[in-house]
C-alpha positions as CSV (number, residue, x, y, z in Angstrom):
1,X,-29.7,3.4,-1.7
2,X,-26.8,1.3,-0.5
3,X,-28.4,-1.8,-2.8
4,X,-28.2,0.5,-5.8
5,X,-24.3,1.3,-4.7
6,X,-23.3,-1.9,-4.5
7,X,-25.1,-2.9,-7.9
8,X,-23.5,-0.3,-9.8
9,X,-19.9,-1.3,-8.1
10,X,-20.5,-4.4,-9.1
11,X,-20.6,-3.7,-13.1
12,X,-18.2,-1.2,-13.0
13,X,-14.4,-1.5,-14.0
14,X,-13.0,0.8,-10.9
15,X,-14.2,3.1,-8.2
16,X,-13.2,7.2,-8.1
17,X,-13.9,7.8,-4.3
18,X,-13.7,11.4,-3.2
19,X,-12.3,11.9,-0.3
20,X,-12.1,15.2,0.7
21,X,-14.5,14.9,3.5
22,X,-14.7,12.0,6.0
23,X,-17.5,10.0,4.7
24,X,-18.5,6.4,6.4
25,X,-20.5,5.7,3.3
26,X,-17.6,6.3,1.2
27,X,-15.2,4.0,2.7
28,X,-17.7,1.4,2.6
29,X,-18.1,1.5,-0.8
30,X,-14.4,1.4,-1.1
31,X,-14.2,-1.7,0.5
32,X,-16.8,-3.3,-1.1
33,X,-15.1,-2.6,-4.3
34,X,-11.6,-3.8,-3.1
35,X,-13.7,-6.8,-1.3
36,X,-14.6,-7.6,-5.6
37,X,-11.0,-7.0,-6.6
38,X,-11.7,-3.8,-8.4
39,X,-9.5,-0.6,-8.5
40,X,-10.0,1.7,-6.6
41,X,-8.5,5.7,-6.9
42,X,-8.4,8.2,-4.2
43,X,-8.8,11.9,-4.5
44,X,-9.2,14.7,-2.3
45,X,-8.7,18.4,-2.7
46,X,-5.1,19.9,-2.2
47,X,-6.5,21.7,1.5
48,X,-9.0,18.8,2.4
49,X,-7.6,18.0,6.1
50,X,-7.2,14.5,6.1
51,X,-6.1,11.9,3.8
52,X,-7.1,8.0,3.2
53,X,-3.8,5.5,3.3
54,X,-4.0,3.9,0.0
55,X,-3.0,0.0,0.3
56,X,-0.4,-0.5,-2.1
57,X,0.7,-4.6,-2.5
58,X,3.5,-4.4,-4.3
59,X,5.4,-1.8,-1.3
60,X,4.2,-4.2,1.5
């Protein structure tokens, strides 16, 4: 399953990860695209309780 995530990261543009629910899968398909240089865009729901830090370079 993973093998078949990472092949379609790799010939997409970007990644849309929802993030509404803690997910270890998630994040590592996240990083995985950000590891390939790719986009990646965050969304959640308004009341989801937690929220991922998106890595911004240019406010570092």
């Amino acid at each position: 399953m993973i093998d078949q995530a990472f092949a379609d990261i790799s010939a997409c543009e970007f990644l849309i990860a929802e993030s509404s629910e803690k997910a270890i899968g998630m994040g590592i398909e996240a990083g995985y695209s950000k590891g390939l240089g790719k986009r990646v865009m965050y969304i959640r729901h308004v009341n989801a309780e937690h929220f991922y830090h998106t890595f911004r370079p240019e406010q570092s």
